[in-house]
DOVEXPA-781121 format. One record per residue: x, z, y of N, C-alpha, C in turn; residue number from 1. Coordinates in pm, whole numbers, plus 50000, padded with zeros to 5 digits. Atoms other than C-alpha are relative to their C-alpha. Layout:
! residues N
- X:Z:Y:X:Z:Y:X:Z:Y:NUM
...
***
This chain:
! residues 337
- 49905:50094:50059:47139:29607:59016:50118:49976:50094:1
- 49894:50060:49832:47335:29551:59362:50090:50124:49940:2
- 49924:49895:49972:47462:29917:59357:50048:50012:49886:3
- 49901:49935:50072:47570:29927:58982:50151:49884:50032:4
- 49882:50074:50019:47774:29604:59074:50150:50036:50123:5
- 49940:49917:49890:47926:29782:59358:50059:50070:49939:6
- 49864:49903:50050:48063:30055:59164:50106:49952:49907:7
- 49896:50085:50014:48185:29857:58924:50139:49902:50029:8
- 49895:50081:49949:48381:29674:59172:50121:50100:50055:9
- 49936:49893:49970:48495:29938:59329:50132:50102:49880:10
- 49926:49927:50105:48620:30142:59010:50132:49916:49942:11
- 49888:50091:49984:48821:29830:58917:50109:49983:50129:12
- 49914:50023:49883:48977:29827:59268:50125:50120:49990:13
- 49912:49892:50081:49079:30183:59181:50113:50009:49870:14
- 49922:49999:50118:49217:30112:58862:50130:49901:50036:15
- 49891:50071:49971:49417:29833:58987:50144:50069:50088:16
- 49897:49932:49933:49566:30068:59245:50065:50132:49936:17
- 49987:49941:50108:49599:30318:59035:50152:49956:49910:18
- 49892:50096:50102:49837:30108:58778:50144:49975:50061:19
- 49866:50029:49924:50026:29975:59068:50089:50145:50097:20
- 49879:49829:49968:50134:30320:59249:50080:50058:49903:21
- 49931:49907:50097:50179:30482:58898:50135:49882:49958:22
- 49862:50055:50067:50489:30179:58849:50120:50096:49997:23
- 49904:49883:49974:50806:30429:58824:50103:49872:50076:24
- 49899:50083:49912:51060:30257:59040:50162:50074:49979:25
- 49876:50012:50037:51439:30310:58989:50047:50118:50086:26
- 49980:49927:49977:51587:30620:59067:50152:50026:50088:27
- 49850:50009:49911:51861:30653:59351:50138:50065:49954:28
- 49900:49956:50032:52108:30879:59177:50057:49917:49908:29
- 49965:50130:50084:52078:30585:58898:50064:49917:50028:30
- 49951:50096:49950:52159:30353:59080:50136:49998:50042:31
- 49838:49936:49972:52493:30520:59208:50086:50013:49911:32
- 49901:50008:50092:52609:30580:58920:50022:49863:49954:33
- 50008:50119:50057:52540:30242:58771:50093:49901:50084:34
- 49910:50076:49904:52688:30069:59071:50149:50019:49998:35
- 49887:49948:49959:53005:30313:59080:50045:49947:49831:36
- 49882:50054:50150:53069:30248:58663:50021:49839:50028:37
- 49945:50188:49948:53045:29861:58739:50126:50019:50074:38
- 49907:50005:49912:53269:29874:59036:50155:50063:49922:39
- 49841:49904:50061:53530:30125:58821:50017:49899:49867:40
- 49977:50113:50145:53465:29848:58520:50056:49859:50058:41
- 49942:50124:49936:53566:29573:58728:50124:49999:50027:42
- 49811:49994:49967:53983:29484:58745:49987:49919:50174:43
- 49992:50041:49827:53891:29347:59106:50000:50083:50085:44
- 50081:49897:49931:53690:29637:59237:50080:50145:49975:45
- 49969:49860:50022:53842:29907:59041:50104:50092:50104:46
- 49908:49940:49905:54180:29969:59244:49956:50026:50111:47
- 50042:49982:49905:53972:29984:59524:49930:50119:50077:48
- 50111:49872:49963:53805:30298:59729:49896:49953:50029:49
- 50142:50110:49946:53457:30147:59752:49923:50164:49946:50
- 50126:49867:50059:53175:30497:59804:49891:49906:50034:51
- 50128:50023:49969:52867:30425:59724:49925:50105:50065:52
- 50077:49884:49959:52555:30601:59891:49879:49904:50003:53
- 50072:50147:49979:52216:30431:59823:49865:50152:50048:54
- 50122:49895:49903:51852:30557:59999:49885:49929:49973:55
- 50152:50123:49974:51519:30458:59883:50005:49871:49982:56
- 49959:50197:50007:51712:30105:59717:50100:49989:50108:57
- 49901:50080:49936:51926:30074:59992:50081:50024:49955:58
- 49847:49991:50047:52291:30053:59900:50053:49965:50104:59
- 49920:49997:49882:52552:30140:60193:50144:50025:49892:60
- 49874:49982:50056:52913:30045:60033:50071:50011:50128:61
- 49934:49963:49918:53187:30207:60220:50083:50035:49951:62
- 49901:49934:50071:53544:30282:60240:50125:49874:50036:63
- 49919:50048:49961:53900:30097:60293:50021:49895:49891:64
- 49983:50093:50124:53945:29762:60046:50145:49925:50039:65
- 49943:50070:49934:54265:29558:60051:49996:49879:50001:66
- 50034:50111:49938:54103:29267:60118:49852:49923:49985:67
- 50152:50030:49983:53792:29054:60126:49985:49911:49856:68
- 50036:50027:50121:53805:28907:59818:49942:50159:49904:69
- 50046:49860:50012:53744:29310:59685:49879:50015:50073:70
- 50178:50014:49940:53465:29289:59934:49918:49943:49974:71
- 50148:50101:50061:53271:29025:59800:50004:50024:49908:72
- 50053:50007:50108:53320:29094:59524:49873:50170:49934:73
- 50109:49905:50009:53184:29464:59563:49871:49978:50037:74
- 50132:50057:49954:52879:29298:59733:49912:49929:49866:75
- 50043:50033:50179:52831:29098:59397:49924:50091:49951:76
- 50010:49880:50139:52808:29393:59170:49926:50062:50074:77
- 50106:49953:49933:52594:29555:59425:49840:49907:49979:78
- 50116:50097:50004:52342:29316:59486:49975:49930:49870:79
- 50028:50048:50099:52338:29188:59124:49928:50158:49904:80
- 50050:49897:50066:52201:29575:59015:49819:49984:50030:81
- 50133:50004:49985:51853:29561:58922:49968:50176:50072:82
- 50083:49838:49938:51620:29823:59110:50094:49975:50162:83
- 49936:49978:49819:51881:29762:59469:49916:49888:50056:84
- 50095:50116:49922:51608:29614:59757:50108:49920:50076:85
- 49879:50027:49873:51936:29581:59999:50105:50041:50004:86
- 49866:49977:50001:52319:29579:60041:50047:50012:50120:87
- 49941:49962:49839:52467:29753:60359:50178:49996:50011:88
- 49843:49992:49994:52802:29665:60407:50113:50049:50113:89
- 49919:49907:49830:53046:29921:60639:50122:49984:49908:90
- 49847:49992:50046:53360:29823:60383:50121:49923:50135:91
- 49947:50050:49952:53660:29764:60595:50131:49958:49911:92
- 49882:50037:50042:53963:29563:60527:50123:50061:50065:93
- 49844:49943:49926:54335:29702:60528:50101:49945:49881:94
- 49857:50050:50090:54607:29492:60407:50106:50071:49968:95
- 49896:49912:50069:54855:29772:60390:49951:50041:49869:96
- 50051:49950:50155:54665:29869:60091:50017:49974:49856:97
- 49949:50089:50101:54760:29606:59872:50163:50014:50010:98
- 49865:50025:50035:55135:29631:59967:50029:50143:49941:99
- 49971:49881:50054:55085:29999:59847:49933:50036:49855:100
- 49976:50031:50156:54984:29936:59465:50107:49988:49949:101
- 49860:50045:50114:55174:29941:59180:49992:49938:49959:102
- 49987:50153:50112:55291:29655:58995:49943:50029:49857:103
- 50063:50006:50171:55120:29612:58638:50138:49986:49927:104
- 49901:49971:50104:55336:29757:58421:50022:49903:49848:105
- 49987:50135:50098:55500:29490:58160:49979:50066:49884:106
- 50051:49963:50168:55401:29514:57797:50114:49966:49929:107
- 49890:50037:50039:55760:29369:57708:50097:50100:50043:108
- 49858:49855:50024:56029:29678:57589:50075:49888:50076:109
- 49889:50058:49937:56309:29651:57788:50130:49976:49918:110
- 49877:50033:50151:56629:29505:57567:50078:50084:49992:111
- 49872:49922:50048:56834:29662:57376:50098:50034:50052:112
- 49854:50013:49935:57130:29771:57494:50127:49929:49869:113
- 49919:50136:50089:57436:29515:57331:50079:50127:49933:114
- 49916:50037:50123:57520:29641:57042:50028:49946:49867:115
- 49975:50131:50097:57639:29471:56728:49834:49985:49897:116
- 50107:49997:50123:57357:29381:56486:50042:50036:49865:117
- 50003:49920:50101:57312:29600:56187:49976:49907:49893:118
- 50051:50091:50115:57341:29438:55847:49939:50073:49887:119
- 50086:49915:50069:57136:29491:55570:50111:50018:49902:120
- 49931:49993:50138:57430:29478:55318:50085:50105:50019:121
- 49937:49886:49968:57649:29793:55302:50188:49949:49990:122
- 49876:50080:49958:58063:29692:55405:50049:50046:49843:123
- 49936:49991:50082:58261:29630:55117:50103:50148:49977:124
- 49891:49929:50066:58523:29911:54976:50121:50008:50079:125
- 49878:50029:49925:58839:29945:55193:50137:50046:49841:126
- 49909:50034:50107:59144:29832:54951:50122:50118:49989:127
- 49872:49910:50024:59397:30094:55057:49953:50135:50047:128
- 50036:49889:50049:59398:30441:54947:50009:50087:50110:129
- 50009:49959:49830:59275:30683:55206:50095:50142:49967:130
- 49915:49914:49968:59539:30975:55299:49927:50127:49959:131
- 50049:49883:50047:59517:31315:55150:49947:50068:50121:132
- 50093:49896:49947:59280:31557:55345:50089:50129:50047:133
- 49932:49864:49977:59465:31808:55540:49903:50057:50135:134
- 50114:49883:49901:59305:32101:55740:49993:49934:50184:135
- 50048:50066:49857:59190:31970:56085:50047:50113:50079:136
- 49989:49887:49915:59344:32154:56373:49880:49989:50128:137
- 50101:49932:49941:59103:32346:56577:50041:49851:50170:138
- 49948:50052:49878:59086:32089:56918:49897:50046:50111:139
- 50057:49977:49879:59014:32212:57239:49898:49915:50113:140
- 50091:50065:49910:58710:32100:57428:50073:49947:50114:141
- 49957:50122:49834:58855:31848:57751:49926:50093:50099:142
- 50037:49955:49925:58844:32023:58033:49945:49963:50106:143
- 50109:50060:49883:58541:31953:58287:50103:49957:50191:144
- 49928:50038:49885:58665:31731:58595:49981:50059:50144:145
- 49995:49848:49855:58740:31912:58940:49869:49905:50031:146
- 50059:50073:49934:58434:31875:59144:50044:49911:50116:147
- 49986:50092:49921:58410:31597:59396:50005:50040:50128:148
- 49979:49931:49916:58534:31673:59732:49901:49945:50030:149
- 50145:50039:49913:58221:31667:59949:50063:49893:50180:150
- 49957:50033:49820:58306:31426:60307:49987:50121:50083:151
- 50012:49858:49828:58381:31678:60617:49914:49917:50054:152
- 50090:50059:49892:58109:31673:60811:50032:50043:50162:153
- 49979:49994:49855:58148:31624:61196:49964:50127:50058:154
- 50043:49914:49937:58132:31912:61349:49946:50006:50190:155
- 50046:50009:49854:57955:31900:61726:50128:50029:50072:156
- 49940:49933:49913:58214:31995:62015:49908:50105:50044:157
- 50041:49857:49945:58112:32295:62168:49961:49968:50189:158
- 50036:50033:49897:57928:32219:62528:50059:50114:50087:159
- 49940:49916:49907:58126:32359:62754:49908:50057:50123:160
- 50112:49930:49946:57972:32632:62953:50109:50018:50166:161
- 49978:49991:49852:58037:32596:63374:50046:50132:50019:162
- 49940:49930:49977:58252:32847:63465:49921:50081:50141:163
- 50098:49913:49902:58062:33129:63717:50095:50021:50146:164
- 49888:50004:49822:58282:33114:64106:50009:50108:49965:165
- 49993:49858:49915:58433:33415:64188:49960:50060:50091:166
- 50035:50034:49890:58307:33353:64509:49918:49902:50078:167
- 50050:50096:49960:58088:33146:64700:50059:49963:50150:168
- 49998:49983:49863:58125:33040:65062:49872:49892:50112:169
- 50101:50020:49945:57828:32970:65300:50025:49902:50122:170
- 49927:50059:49891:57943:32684:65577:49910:50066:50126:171
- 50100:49951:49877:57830:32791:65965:49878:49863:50029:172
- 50107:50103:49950:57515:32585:66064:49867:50034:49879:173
- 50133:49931:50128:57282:32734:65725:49886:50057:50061:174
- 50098:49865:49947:56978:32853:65811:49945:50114:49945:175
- 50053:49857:50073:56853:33195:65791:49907:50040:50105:176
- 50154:49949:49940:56497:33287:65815:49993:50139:50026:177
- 50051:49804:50039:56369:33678:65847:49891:49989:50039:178
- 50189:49936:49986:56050:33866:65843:50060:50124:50087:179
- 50038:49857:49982:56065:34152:66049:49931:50134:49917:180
- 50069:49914:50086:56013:34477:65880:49998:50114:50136:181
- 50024:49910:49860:56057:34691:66239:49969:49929:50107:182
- 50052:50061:49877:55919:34619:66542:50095:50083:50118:183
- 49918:49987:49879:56144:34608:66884:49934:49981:50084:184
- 50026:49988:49903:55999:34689:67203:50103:50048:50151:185
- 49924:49940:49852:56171:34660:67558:50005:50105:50071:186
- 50062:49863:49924:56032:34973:67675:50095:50107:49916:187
- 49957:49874:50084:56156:35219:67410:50147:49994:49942:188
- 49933:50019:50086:56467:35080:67191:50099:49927:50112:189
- 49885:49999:49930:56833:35005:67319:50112:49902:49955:190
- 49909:50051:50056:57114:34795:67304:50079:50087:49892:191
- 49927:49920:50117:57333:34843:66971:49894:50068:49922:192
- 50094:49996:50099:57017:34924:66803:50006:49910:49862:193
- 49994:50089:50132:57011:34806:66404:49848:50019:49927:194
- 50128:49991:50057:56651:34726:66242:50002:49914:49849:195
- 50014:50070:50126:56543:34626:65941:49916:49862:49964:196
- 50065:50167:50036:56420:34275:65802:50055:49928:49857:197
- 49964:50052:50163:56443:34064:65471:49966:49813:50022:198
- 49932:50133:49956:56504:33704:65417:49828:49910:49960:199
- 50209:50039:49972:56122:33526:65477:50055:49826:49915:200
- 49975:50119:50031:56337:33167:65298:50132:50050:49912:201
- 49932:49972:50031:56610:33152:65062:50154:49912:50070:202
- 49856:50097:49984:56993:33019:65171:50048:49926:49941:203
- 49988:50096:50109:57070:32715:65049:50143:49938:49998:204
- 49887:50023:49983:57435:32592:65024:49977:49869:49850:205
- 49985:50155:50124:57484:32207:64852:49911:50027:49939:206
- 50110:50007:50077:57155:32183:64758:49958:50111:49860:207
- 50015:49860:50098:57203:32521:64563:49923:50102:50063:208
- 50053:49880:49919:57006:32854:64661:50092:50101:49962:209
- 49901:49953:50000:57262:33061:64711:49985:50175:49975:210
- 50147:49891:49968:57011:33388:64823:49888:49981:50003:211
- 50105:50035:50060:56742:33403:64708:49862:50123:50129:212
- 50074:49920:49842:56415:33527:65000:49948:50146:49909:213
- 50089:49813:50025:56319:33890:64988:50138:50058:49984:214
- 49913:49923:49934:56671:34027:65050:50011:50026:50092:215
- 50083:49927:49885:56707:34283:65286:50122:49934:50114:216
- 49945:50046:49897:56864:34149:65600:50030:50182:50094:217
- 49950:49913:49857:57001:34399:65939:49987:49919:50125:218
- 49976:50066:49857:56914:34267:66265:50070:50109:50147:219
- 49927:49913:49893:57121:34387:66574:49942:49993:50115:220
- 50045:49979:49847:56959:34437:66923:50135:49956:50123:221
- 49799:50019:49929:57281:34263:67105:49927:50040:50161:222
- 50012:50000:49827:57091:34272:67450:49868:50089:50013:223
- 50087:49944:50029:56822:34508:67547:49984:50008:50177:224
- 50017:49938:49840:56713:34485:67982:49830:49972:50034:225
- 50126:49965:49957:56376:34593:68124:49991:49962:50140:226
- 50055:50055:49917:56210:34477:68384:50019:50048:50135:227
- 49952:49922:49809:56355:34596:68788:49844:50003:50067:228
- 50086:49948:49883:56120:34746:69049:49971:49870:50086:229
- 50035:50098:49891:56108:34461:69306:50032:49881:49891:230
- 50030:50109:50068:56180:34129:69076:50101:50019:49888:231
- 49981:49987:50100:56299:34054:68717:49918:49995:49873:232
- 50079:50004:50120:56167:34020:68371:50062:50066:49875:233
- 49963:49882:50123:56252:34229:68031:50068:49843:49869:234
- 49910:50074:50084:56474:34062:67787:50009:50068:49848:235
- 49930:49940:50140:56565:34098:67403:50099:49920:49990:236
- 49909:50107:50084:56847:33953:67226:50044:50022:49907:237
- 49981:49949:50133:56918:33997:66869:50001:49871:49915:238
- 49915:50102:50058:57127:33844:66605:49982:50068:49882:239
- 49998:49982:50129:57113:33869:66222:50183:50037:49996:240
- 49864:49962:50035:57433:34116:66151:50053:50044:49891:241
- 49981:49977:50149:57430:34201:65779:49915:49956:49928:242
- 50082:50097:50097:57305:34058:65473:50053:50080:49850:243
- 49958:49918:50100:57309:34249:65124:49922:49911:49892:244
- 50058:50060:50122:57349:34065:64817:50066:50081:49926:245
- 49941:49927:50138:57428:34187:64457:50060:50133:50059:246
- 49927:49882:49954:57440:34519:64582:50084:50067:50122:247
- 49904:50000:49905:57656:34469:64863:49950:49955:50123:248
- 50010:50076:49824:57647:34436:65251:50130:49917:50044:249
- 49860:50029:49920:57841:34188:65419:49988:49920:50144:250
- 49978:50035:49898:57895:34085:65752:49945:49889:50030:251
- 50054:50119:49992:57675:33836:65932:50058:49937:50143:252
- 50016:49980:49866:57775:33644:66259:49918:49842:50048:253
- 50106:50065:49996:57457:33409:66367:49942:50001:50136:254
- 50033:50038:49905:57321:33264:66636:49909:50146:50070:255
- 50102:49943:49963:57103:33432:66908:49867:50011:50018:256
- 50117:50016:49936:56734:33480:66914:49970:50039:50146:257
- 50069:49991:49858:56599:33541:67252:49864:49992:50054:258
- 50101:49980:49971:56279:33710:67376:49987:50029:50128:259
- 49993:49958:49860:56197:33704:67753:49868:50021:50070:260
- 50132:49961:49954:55878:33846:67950:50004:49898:50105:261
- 49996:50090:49905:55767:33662:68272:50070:50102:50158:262
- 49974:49908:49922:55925:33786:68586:49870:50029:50139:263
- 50137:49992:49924:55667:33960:68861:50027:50010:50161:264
- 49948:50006:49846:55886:33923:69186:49863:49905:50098:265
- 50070:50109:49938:55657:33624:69332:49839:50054:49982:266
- 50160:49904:49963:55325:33824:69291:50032:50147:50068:267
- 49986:49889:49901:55453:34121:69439:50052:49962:50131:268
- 50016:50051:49878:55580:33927:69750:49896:49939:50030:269
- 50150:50011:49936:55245:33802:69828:49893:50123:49993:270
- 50089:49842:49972:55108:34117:69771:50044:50078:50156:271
- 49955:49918:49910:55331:34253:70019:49946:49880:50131:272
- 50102:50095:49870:55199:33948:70247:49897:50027:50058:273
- 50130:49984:49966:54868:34046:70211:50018:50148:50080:274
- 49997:49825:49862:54935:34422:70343:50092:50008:50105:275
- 49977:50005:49886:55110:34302:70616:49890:49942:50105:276
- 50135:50015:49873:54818:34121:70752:49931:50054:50010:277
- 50067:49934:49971:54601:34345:70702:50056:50148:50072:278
- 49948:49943:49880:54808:34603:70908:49997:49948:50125:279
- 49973:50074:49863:54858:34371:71180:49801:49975:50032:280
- 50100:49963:50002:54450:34361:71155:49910:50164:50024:281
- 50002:49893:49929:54438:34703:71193:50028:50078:50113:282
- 49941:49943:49856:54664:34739:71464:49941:49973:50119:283
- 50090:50116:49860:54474:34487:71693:49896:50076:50026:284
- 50154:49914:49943:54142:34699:71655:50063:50114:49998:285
- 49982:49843:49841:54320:35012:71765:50023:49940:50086:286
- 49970:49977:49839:54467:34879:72058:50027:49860:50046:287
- 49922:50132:49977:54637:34532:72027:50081:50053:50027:288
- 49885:50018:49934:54965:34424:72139:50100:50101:49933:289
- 49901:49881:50090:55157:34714:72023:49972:50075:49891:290
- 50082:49941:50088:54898:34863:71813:49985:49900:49874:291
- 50001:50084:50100:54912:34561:71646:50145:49999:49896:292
- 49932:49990:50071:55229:34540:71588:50067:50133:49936:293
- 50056:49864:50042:55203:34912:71508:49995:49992:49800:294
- 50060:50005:50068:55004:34813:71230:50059:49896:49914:295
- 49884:50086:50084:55234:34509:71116:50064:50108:49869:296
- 49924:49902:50098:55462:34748:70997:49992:50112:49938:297
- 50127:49927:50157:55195:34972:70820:50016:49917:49939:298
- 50027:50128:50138:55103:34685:70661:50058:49976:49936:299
- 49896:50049:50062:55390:34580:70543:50059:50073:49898:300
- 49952:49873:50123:55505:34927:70399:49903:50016:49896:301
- 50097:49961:50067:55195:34980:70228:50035:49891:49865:302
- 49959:50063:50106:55266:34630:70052:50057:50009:49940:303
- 49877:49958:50013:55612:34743:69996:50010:50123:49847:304
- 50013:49927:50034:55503:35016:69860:49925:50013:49837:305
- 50039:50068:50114:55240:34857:69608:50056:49976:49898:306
- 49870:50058:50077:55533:34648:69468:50101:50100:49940:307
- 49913:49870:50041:55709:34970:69392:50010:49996:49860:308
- 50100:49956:50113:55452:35034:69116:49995:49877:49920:309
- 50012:50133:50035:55450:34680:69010:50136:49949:49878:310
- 49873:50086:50090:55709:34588:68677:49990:49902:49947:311
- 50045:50127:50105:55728:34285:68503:50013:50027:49861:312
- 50026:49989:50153:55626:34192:68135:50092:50058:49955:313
- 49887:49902:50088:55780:34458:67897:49999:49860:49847:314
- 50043:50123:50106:55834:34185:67587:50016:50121:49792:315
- 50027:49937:50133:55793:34327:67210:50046:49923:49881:316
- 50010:50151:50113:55877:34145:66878:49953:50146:49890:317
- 50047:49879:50056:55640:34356:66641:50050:49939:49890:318
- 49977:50055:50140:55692:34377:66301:49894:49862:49902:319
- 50016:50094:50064:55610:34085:66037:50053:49876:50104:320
- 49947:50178:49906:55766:33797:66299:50105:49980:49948:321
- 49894:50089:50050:55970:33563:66164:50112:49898:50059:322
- 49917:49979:49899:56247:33528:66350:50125:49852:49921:323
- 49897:50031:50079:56508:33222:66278:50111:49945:50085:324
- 49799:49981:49925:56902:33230:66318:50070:49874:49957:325
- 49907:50105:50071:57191:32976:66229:50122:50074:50013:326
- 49907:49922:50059:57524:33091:66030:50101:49934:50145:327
- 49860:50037:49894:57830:33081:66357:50114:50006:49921:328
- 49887:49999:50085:58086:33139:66110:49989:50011:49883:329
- 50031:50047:50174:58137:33076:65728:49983:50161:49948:330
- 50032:49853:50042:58001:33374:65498:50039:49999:49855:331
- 50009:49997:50126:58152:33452:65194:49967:50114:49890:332
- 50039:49872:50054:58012:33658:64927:49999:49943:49850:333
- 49911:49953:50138:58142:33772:64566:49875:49953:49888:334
- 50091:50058:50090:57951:33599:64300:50021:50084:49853:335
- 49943:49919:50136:58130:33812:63995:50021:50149:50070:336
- 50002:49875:49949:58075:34172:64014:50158:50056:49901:337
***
């Protein structure tokens, strides 16, 4: 008796659930539409962009309104649809929206234009007798009025285009860079020697570049002395002496660089010091006294002799050195070929 009341209870529990799952519940595409004809049936809502999008009952209205009266009132018509659990509201307000409608067009024709009012009665008879009927001459259509002169329009001036120098001129004191493209050595190469080099900066005249770097420059070897036997040091001296623009060489005259070795006089007199004492050391252990000084003046030659062999620094300026001059006199060069 227990267990049939058990199933019984049970089977009812089923049925109840049963009943309540199988309810059909309101269908989301339904609802969209239903919401969107309201909203388009409404003279509040309608002018408005209001998208619906609903999910499982929810309803998310979205979209630009011009103003919040349009918003509540789409909230209304939302939330008053049977079957919506919830109303999500992402509408924003934009008052330009409203000043960009059109006015409601009037239902009142616009008036007549004035002329007389038409009667219903037809005009009496005119009393005097109308003129015999003669052939109509042919009349020439009125001839169409000239067109309308159009205003002249302003025409721009014409921007005048800077006239190109004939000439430039370079003041003295400019500087001018170079690269070495040959290398000068004291040992080998001679006064009045000409080498080659190109411009390592461009020339600038009144804040203009006048030459532009990587033209080929001429450097001159003005001084060229090597190093003497007993004292002295090796010398260069060289001056930027041509310069080739647009084709052309022209005459440079520019300060001096100056390359100088060390001189080796003052180590070869102590050299020659040292082989005098040690002569005068020699002389003493042959004999002394005379042997010594014998040996002095060994010594001495021998030093003498050393120093012979002895030159000072040979100096070099190899190629890639960048060597820089200043203009001694003004340079002018032809800007118009």
């Amino acid at each position: 008796m227990y267990r049939m009341r058990t199933l019984l209870l049970t089977s009812a529990a089923l049925g109840c659930l049963t009943l309540s799952c199988g309810k059909k519940t309101v269908d989301d595409q339904a609802l969209t539409t239903g919401i969107q004809a309201k909203l388009y049936a409404d003279p509040v809502t309608k002018p408005a962009n209001v998208n619906v999008l609903v999910s499982k009952g929810v309803v998310t209205l979205s979209g630009d309104v011009p103003s919040s009266d349009v918003e509540l009132e789409a909230m209304k018509i939302a939330n008053g649809t049977p079957g919506v659990a919830s109303v999500t509201d992402q509408m924003k307000v934009n008052p330009s929206l409203a000043a960009s409608e059109p006015p409601p067009a009037s239902s009142t024709p616009p008036p007549a234009a004035g002329y007389p009012p038409v009667s219903a009665q037809p005009a009496p008879p005119s009393q005097t007798p109308a003129p015999p009927q003669t052939a109509a001459e042919p009349v020439s259509p009125p001839a169409p009025p000239p067109p309308a002169a159009s205003p002249a329009r302003a025409v721009p001036a014409p921007t005048p285009v800077p006239a190109i120098p004939a000439a430039i001129t370079i003041a003295p004191g400019a500087r001018v860079s170079v690269r070495m493209i040959d290398s000068i050595d004291s040992r080998h190469n001679t006064t009045g020697q000409v080498f080659r080099a190109s411009l390592e900066a461009p020339i600038v005249s009144r804040g203009r570049v006048v030459v532009p770097a990587g033209n080929p420059v001429s450097v001159l070897l003005a001084e060229a002395s090597r190093a003497g036997h007993i004292e002295g040091r090796s010398e260069l001296e060289v001056r930027v002496s041509a310069l080739e623009y647009r084709g052309r060489n022209y005459p440079v005259t520019s300060s001096i660089y100056e390359e100088a070795g060390k001189a080796r006089g003052k180590q070869s007199a102590v050299r020659t010091g040292v082989g005098a004492v040690s002569g005068a050391v020699i002389g003493a252990i042959a004999g002394g006294g005379k042997g010594a000084a014998i040996g002095t003046v060994a010594g001495g030659g021998a030093g003498a002799g050393y120093q012979l062999f002895t030159h000072g620094q040979q100096v070099k300026i190899p190629s890639e050195s960048v060597l820089s001059f200043r203009l001694e006199a003004p340079l002018t060069l032809q800007e118009r070929r």
